[in-house]
C-alpha positions in Angstrom: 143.7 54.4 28.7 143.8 54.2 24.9 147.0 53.2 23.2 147.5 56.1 20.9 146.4 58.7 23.7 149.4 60.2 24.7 150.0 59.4 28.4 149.4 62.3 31.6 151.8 63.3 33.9 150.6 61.3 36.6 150.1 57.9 34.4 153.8 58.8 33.1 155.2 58.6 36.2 152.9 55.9 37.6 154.3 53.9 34.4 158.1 54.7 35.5 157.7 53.9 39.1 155.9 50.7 37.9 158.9 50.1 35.6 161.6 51.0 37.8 160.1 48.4 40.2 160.7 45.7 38.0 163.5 46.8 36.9 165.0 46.1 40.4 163.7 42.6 40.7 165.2 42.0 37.6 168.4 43.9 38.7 168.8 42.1 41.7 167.8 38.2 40.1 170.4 38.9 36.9 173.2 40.3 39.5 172.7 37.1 41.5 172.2 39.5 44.9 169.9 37.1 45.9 170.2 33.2 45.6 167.8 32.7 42.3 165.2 30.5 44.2 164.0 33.7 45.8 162.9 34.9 42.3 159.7 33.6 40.1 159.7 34.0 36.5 157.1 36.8 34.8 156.5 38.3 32.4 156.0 42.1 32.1 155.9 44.4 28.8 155.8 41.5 26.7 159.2 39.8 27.8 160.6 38.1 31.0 161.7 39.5 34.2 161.8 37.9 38.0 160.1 38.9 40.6 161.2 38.0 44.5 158.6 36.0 46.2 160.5 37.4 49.6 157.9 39.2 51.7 160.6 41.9 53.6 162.6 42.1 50.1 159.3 42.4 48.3 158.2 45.5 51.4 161.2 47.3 51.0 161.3 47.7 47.3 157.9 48.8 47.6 158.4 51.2 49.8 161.7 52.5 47.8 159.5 52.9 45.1 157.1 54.8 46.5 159.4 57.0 47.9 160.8 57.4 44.3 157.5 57.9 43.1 156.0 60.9 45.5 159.2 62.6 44.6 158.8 62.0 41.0 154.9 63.8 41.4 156.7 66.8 42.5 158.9 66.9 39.9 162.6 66.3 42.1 163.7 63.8 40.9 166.8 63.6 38.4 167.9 60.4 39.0 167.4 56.9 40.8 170.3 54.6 41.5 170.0 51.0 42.1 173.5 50.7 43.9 175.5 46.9 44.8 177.4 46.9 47.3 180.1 44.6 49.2 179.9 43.9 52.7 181.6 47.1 53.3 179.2 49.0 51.4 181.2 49.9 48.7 179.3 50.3 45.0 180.6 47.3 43.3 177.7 48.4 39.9 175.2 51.1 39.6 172.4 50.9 37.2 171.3 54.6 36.7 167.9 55.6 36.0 167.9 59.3 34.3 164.5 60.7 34.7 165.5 64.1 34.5 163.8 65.4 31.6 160.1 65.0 32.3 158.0 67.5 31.1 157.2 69.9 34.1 153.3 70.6 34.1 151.0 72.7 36.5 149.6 71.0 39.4 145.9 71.0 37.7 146.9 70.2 34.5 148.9 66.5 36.1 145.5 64.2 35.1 145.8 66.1 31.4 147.3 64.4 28.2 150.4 66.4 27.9 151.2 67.1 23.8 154.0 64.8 22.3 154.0 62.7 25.1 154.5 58.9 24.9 152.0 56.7 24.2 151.5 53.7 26.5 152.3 51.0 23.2 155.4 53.4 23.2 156.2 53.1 26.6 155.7 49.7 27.1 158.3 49.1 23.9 160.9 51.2 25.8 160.9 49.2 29.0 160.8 46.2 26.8 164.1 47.1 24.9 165.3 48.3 28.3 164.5 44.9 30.6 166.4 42.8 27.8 169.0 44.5 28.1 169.6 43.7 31.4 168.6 40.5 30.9 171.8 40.6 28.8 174.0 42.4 31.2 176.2 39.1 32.5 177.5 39.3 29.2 178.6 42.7 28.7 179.9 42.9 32.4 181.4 39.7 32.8 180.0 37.9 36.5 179.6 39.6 39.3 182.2 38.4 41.9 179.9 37.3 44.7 180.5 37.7 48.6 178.0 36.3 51.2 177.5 39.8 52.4 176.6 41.5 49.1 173.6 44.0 49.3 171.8 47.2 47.4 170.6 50.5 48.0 167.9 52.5 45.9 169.4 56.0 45.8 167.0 58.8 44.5 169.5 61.8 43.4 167.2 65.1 43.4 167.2 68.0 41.2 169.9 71.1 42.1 168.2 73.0 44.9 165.3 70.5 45.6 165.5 68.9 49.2 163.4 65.3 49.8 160.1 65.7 51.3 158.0 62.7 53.4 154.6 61.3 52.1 153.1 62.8 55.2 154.1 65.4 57.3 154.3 63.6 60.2 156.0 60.3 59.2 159.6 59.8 59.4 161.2 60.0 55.8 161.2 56.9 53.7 164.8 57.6 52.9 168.7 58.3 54.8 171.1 60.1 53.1 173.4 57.8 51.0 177.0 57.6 51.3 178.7 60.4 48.2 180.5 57.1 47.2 177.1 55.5 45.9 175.9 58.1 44.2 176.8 59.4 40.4 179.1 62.3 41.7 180.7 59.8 44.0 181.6 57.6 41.2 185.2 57.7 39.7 
């Protein structure tokens, strides 16, 4: 992939899924959801972000992702949530991923450059600006007031009259229904 080519559908959204994924690591190290010995310093397009070296944590935001990901191939998604919640599940912060405005492209033409697209130097400068800024978010939002039974959620909001499809037919869906209060028309 050359770094003035501008980018495919499909290597858009792998590139976003990618991002989103550390995103959440990062997310859930800055937040202090986790105790920060779970989390290894990285370094991912070209500044730091944590990564949990928990196997189950490490499976389940994998397979959020990828459930965030076939949706995004479809073009359903409008949003993804990552969502922290008290122990009575109750969004505490919600870090909103937008991702509504992806160029929409025929089914044969996904594997195409698609004109005025991003470039991946472009991309990779976007997530940049975007992972420092959480990396900053303690002090905008002040510390998180921690209880032993603080968790998160990764909520995928669809388009309007779009409903969530499986990876396979025959699997059980890789999602539940989340609660109206975690999502962004749940919010007050």
């Amino acid at each position: 992939m050359s770094e003035n080519k501008p980018l495919t559908f499909n290597e858009t959204v792998r590139g976003i899924a990618e991002f989103i994924e550390v995103a959440i690591h990062t997310i859930l190290f800055v937040r202090q959801v986790y105790p920060a010995d779970v989390f290894v310093r990285r370094k991912k397009y070209e500044t730091p972000v944590y990564q949990s070296r928990h196997p189950a944590l490490n499976e389940y935001i994998s397979g959020a992702v990828k459930a965030v990901r076939d949706e995004m191939e479809l073009g359903k998604v409008e949003k993804v949530i990552v969502a922290i919640r008290d122990q009575n599940q109750v969004a505490l912060e919600r870090f909103i991923f937008s991702i509504d405005h992806m160029v929409q492209v025929e089914a044969f033409d996904k594997d195409a450059c698609v004109e005025n697209a991003m470039t991946p130097s472009n991309l990779v400068q976007y997530f940049r600006s975007f992972l420092i800024k959480i990396n900053m978010i303690e002090s905008v939002l002040g510390q998180l007031e921690l209880a032993d039974d603080i968790n998160f959620s990764v909520i995928i909001e669809l388009k309007d009259d779009t409903v969530p499809t499986a990876s396979q037919a025959k699997e059980q869906p890789p999602w539940v229904p989340a609660e109206l209060q975690n999502t962004t028309s749940g919010t007050s």
